[in-house]
C-alpha positions in Angstrom: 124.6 93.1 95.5 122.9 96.5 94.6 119.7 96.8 95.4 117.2 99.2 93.8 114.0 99.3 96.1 110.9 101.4 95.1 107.8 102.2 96.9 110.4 102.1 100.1 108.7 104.7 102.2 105.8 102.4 102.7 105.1 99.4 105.0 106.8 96.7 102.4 109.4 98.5 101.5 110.5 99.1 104.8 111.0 95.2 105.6 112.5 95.3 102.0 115.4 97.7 103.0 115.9 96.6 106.2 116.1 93.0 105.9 118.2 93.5 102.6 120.6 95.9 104.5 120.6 93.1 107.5 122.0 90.9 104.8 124.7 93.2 103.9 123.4 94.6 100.4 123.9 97.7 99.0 120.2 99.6 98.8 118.8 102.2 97.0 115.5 103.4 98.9 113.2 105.0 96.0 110.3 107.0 97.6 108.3 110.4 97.0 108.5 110.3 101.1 111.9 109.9 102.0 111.7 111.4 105.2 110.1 108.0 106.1 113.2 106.6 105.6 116.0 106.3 108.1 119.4 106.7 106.8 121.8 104.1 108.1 125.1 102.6 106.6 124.8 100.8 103.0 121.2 102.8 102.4 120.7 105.9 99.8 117.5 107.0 99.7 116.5 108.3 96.4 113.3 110.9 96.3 111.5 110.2 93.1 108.6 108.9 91.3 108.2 105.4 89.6 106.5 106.9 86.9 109.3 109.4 86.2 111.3 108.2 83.2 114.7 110.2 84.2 114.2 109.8 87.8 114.4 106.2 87.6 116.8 105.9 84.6 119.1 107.9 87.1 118.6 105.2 90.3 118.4 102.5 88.1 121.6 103.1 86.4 124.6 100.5 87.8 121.8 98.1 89.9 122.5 94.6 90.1 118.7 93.8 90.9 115.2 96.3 91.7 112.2 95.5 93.7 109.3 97.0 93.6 107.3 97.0 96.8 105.1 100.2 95.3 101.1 100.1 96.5 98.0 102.6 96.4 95.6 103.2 98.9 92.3 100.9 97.8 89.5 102.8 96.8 87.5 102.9 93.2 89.0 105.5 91.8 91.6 104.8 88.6 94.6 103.5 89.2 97.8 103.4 87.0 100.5 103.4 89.4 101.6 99.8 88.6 101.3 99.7 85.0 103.0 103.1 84.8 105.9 102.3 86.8 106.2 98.9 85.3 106.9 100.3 81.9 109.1 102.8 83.0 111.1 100.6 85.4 111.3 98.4 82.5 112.5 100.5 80.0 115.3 101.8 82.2 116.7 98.7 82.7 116.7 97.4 79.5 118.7 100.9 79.0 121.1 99.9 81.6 121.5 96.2 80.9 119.9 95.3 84.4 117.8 92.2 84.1 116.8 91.2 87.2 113.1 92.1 88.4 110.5 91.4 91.8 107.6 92.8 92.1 105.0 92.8 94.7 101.5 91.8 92.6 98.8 90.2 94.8 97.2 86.4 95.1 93.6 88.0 93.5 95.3 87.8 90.4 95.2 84.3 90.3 91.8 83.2 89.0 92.0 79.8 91.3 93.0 81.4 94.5 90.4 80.2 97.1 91.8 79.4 100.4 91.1 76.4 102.0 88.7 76.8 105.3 88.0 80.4 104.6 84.5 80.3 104.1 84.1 83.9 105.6 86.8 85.0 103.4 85.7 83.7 100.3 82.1 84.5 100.8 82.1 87.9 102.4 85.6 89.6 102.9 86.9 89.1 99.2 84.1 89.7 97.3 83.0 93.0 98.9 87.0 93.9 99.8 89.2 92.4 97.2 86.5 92.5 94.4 85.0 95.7 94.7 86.8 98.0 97.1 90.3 97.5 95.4 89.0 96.3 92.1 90.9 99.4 90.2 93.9 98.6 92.0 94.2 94.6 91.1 92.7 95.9 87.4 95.7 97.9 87.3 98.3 94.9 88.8 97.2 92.6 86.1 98.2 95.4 83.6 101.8 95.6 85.4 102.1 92.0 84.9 101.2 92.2 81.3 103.7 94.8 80.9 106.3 92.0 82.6 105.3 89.1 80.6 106.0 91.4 77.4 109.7 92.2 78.4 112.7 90.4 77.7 113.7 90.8 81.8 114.1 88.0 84.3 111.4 89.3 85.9 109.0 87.4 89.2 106.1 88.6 90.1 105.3 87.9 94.1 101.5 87.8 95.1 100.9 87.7 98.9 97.7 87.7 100.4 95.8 89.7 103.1 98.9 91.9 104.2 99.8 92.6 108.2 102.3 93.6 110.3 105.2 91.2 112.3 108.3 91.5 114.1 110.2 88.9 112.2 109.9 86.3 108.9 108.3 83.0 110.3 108.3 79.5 108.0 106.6 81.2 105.2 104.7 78.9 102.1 105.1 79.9 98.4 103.7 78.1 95.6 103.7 79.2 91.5 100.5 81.2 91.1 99.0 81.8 94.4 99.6 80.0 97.7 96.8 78.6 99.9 96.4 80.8 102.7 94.4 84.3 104.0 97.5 86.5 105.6 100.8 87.2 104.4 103.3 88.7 106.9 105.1 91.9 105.2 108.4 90.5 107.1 107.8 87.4 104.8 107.0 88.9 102.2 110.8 91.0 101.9 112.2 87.8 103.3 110.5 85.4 100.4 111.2 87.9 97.8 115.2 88.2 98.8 114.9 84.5 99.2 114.1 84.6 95.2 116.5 87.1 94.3 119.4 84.6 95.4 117.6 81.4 94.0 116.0 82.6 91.3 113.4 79.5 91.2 110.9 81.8 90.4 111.8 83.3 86.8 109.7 85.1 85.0 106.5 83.5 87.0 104.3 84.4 89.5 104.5 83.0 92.4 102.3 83.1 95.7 103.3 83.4 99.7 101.6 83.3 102.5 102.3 83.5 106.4 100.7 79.8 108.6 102.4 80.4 111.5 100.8 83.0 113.1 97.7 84.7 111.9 96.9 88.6 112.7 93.2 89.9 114.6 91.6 90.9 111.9 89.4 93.8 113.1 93.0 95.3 114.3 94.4 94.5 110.7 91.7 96.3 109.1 91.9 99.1 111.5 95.8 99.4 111.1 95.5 99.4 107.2 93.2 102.1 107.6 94.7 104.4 109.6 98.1 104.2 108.1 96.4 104.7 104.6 95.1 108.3 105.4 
């Protein structure tokens, strides 16, 4: 299959390329960074921006499938990143006849999501992080999945929770809206959201994952986030 990744210079998108090349697709690797990328067989990377209509009519053009894995550093500043790109992602395919659409959203979206046994999450961590901190960012993810909703593409949107790094997908759980869970591993992420491309159980719906098998520090998950967001 050929695979249109954007937002591929960035943590997600490099489990998306990878573990998409691993099983043997032909990828597309969108990014405004593409040194970030490392070229290896069955990969073009693509240096452009979501929100560029001809840019992304051009990689667009002759996909089977695109993911979006694009993010923005959390902060309160406006954000229109998703809802931009959405649109213009959108359009293009609907150009190109290309129907089939994952994008990364997030599990704050879901009005319901509290996870189970998390008392200092859902008391302290997502109300002053999730809340307030990225509040712009999951204001501008609910536009992006307006946008979706309003197409005529086979579209899934994919909301993990709490992001972190690990080596290798583990027994993931996804649920329709949100899952129960803190942590999402990016490596299950990209696995769960190739998983979908294939089975398409998840058609236009959102649907939650989250990591149980292992769980990340998270002082050392904060501090990573951090540092690789400067």
């Amino acid at each position: 299959m050929r695979i249109v990744v954007f937002g591929a210079g960035g943590p997600t998108g490099h489990e998306l390329v990878a573990q998409a090349l691993a099983a043997g697709h032909e990828v597309t690797a969108v990014t405004r960074r593409p040194h970030l990328v490392t070229a290896r067989a069955g990969l073009t990377v693509a240096d452009a921006d979501a929100t560029d209509a001809d840019a992304v009519d051009a990689v667009v053009e002759g996909a089977d499938a695109v993911l979006s894995a694009l993010g923005v550093r959390p902060g309160r500043a406006p954000v229109t990143l998703y809802s931009t790109a959405a649109r213009t992602i959108s359009e293009a395919m609907g150009r190109h006849g290309v129907q089939r659409l994952i994008a990364v959203s997030s599990s704050v979206l879901d009005p319901a999501w509290r996870p189970s046994g998390a008392f200092f999450f859902n008391h302290v961590l997502d109300p002053c992080v999730n809340r307030v901190i990225a509040r712009t960012a999951h204001d501008d993810m609910r536009r992006m999945e307006a946008v979706l909703r309003q197409s005529a593409l086979a579209w899934t949107v994919v909301r993990p929770s709490g992001l972190f790094d690990h080596p290798e997908p583990t027994r993931y759980l996804v649920a329709e809206g949100s899952a129960d869970g803190v942590f999402t591993a990016r490596a299950d992420l990209a696995a769960c959201m190739l998983r979908e491309l294939a089975g398409e159980r998840f058609v236009r719906k959102a649907m939650g994952v989250v990591t149980k098998e292992v769980k990340p520090s998270i002082p050392r998950m904060v501090w990573r986030e951090a540092v690789r967001r400067r």
